[in-house]
KOLKOL-511006 format. One line per field, with one value per residue (C-alpha): x, y, z; residue number from 1; residue in one letter. Coordinates in steps of 0.001 Angstrom, whole numbers, plus 524288, in hexadecimal, padded with zeros to 5 digits. Each point is the difference from the previous one (the first is absolute). Layout:
xx X  ...;
yy Y  ...;
zz Z  ...;
num NUM  ...;
residu A  ...;
REM end
This chain:
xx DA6DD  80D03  8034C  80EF4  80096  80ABB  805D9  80206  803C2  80C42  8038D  7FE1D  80843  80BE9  7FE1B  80105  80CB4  805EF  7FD00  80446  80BE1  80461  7FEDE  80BFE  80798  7FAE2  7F189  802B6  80429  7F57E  7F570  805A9  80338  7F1B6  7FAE0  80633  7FC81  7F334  7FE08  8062D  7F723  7F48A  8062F  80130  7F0E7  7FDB0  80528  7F862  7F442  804D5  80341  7F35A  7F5C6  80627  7FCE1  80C07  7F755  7FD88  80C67  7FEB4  7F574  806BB  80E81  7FC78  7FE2F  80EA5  800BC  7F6FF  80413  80D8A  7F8D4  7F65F  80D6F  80815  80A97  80A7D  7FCED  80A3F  7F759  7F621  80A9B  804C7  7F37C  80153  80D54  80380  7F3A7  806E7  80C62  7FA30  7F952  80CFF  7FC57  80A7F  80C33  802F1  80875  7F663  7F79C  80A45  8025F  7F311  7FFA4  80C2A  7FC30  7F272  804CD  80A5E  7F4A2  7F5DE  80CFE  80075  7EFAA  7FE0C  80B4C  7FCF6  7F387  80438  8075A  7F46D  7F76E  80882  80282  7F042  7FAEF  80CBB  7FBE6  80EA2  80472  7F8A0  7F633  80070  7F265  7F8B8  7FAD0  8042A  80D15  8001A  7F7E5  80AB9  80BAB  7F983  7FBD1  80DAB  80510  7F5EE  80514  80D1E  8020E  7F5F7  8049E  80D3B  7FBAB  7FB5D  80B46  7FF1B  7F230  7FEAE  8061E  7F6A2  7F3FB  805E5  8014C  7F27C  7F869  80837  7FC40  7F151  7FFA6  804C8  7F93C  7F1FD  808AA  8027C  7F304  7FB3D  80833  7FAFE  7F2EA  7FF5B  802F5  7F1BA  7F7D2  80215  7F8D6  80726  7F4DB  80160  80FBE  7FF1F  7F3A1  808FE  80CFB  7FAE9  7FC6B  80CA3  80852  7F5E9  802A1  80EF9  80069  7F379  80832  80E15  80653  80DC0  803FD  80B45  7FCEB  7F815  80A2B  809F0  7F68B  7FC6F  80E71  807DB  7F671  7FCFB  81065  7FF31  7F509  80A42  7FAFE  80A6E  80303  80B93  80556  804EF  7F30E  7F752  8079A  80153  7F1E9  7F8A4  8080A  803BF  7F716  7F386  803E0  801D9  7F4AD  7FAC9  804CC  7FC96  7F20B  7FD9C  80915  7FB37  7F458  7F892  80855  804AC  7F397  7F6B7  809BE  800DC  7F0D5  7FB4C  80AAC  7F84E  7F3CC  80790  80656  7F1A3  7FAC1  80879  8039D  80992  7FD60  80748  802AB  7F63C  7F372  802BB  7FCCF  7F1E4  7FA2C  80073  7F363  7F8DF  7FE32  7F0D3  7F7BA  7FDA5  7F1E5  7F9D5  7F77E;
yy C00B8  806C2  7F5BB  7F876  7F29E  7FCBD  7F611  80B01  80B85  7F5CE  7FF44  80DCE  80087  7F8A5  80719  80CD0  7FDD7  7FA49  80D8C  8084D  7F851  80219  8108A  80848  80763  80CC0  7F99F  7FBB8  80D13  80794  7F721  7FD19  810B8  802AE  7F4C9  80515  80DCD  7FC05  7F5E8  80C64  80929  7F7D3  7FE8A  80DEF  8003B  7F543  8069B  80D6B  7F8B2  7FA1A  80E6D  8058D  7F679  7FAAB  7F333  7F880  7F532  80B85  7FFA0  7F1CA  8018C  80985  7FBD5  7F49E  80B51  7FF3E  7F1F2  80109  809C2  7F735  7F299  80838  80756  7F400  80506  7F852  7FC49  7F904  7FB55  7F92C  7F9E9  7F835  7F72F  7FF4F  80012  7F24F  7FA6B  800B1  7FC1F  7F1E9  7FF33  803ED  80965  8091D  7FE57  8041F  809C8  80AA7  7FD62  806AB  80874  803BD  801B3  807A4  80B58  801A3  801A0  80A0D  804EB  80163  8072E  80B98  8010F  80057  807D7  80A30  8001C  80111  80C28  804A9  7FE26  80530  80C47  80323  7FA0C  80A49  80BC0  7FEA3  7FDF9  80B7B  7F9FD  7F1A2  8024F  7F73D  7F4C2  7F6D0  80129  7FB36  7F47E  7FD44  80032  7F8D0  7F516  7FF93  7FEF6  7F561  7F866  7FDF2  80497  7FB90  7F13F  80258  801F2  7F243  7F8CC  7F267  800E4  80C89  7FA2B  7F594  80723  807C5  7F606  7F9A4  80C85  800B4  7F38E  80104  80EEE  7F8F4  7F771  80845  808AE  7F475  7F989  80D1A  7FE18  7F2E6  80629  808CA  7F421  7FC7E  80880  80557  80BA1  80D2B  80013  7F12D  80233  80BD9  7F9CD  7F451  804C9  8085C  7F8E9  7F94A  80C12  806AA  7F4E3  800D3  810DF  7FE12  7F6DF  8072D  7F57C  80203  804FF  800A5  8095F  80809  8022C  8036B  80D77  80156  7FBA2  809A3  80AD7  8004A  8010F  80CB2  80332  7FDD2  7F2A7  7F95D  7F5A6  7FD26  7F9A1  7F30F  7FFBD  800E8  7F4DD  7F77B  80077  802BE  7FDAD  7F3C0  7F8E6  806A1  7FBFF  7F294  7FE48  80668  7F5E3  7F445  804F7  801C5  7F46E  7F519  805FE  8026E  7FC43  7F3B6  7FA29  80520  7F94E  7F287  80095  803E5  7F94F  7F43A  80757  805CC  7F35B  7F9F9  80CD3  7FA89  7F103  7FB71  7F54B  7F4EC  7F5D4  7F808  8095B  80636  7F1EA  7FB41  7F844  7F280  7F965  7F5A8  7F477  7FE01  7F7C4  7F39F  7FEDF  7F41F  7F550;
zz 19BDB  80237  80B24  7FC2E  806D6  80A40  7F647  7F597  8098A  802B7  7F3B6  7FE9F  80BDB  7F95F  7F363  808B4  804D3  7F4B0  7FA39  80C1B  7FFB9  7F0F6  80206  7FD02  80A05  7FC63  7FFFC  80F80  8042A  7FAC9  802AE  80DA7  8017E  7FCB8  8088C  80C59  7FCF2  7FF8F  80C88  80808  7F9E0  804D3  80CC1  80373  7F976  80B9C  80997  7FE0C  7FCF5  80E98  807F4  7F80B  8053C  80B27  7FADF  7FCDB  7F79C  7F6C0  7FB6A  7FE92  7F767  7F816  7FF50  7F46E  7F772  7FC99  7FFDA  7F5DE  7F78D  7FE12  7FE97  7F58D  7F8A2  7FFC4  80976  80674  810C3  80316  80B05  7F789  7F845  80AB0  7FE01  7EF29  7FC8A  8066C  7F9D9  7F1FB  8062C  8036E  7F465  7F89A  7FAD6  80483  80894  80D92  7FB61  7F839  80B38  80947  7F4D9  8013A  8101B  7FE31  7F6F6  8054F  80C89  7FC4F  7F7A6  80BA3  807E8  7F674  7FF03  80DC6  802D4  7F82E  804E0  80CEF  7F95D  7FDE6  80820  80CA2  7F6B7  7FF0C  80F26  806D2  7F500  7FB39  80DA0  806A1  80781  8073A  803F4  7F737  809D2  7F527  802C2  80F1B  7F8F1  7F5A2  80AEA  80A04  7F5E7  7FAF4  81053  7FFE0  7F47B  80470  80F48  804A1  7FABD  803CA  80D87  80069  7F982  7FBED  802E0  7F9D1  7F33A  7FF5D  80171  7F2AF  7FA18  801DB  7FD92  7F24D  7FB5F  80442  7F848  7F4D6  7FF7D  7FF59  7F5CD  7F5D9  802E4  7FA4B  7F403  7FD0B  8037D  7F49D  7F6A6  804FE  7F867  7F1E8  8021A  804AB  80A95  80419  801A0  80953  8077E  80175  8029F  808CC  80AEE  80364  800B8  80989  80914  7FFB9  803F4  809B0  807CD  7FE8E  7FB37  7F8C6  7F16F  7FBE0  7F4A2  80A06  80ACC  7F4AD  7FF80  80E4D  8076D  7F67A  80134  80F3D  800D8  7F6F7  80A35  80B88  8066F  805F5  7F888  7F668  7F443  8064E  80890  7F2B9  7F9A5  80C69  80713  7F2EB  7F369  7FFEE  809DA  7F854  7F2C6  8038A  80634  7F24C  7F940  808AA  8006B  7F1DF  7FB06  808D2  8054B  7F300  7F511  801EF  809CA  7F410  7F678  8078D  80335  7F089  7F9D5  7FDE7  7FD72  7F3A4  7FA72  7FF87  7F6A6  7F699  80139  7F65A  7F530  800B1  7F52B  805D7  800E0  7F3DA  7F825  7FD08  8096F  7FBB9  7F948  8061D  7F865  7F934  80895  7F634  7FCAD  80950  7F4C6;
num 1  2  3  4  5  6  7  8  9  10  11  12  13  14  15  16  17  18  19  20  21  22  23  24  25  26  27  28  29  30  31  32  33  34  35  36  37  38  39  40  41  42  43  44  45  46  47  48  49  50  51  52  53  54  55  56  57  58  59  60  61  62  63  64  65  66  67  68  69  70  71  72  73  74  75  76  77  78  79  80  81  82  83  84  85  86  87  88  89  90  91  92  93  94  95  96  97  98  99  100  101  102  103  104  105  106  107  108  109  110  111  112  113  114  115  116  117  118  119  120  121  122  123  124  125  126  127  128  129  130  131  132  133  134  135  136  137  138  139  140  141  142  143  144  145  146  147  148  149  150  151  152  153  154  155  156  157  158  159  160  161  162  163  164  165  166  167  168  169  170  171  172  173  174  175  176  177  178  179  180  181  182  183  184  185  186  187  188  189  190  191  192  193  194  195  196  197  198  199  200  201  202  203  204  205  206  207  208  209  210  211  212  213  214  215  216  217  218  219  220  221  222  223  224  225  226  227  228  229  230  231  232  233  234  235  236  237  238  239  240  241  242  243  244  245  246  247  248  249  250  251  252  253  254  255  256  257  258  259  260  261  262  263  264  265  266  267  268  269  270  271  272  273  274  275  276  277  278  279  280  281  282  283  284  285  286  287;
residu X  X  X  X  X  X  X  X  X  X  X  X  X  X  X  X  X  X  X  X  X  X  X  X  X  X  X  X  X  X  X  X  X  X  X  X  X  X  X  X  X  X  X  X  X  X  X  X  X  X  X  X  X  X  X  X  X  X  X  X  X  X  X  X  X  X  X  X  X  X  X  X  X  X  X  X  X  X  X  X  X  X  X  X  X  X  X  X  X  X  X  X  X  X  X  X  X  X  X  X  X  X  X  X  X  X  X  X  X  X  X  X  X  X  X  X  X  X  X  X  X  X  X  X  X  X  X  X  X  X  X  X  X  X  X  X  X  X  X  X  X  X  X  X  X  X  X  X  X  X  X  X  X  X  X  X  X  X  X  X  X  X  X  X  X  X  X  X  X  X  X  X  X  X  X  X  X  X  X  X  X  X  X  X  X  X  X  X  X  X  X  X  X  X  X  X  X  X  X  X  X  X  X  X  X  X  X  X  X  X  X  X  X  X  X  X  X  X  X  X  X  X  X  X  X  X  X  X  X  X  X  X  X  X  X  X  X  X  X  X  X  X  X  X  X  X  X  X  X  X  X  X  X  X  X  X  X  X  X  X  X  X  X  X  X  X  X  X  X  X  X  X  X  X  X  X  X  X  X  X  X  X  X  X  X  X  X;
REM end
């Protein structure tokens, strides 16, 4: 049986981030540069798979691809670190700082993937900028137009609904993180990890690492959206909810509901059990 129990995937969970959080700078880029490349290569997969068919669930069903090629390789989503990393900070076994360490260079790693990806990509769906024909592009700017304007245009209200959809995507994304600690077969981890990140694109929610591929590239494609209206309406709302959704969410509600599960794998001795138990005295022989 390739099946891990809930009480080991935690620890598992723990010993995760404690390792995520003791990687080099150099480690974080590249890990977090080929992460984002590949979450917006599966996007724009999504969305053909999408335009093709008609069928936007198709590209549900496809998108975890790239979710599970960086779970598989090892690579750095700063996403799914939002639900590990504080794990080994309460259990000390790393600091608050190379957790925001970590956050940090990921995120500047998943930047330079996705934007040169974006490169990319606009370069090959405009044939070097000769032809805006590809359907694809309309798709790309209006989802971008959706991302932000359209949230803008309801304000406060607008703002919150952000911030909600971030923290349910997130947390489907780091339940599928913990999911692959399930199995310890290749087969079992993309079975399991699968599921959950179906369920975050089906319903549109909001990721960060995501939008930092589809917001820059639909303003190369000309939708009407700017700098300030990317980091205001999607930026920082999105990967906060990110964060709330995977820390609280899945880390720390698995932690506090397995935690006790765990200690009783392993009780400690105490003075006390560790002696013999004490004989009873012979029962004297009645004449």
């Amino acid at each position: 049986m390739d099946y891990v129990k809930p009480t080991e995937v935690l620890q598992t969970m723990i010993d995760t981030g404690k390792t995520k959080a003791e990687l080099t700078t150099a480690q974080l880029l590249i890990r977090g540069g080929l992460a984002g490349a590949i979450l917006a290569c599966a996007t724009t997969l999504a969305m053909t798979a999408s335009a093709q068919t008609g069928i936007p669930m198709v590209g549900a069903i496809l998108f975890p691809v790239g979710f599970v090629i960086i779970v598989l390789l090892g690579l750095e989503l700063v996403t799914g670190s939002f639900a590990l990393i504080p794990l080994a900070v309460l259990e000390k076994k790393t600091t608050v700082s190379a957790m925001l360490k970590n956050y940090f260079w990921v995120i500047v790693g998943h930047l330079i993937g996705c934007g040169l990806y974006a490169l990319a990509y606009v370069l090959v769906a405009t044939k070097a900028g000769t032809d805006m024909s590809n359907p694809l592009i309309a798709t790309i700017v209006s989802t971008t137009e959706a991302k932000t304007l359209a949230y803008q245009a309801f304000g406060a209200s607008g703002m919150l609904l952000v911030f909600v959809k971030a923290i349910l995507c997130n947390w489907m994304v780091t339940l599928g993180a913990v999911m692959a600690m399930t199995s310890k077969s290749t087969s079992g981890k993309i079975a399991a990890m699968w599921l959950p990140i179906l369920i975050f694109f089906g319903q549109g929610f909001e990721h960060t690492v995501v939008n930092m591929f589809v917001i820059p590239t639909g303003m190369l494609l000309g939708a009407n959206v700017n700098g300030m209206d990317w980091l205001v309406w999607s930026g920082i709302p999105v990967l906060l909810g990110n964060f709330v959704g995977g820390a609280l969410f899945t880390g720390l509600l698995i932690y506090w509901g397995l935690k006790q599960g765990r200690s009783k794998l392993a009780p400690v001795a105490s003075a006390e059990t560790d002696k013999e138990p004490a004989r009873l005295p012979a029962l004297e022989k009645s004449v």
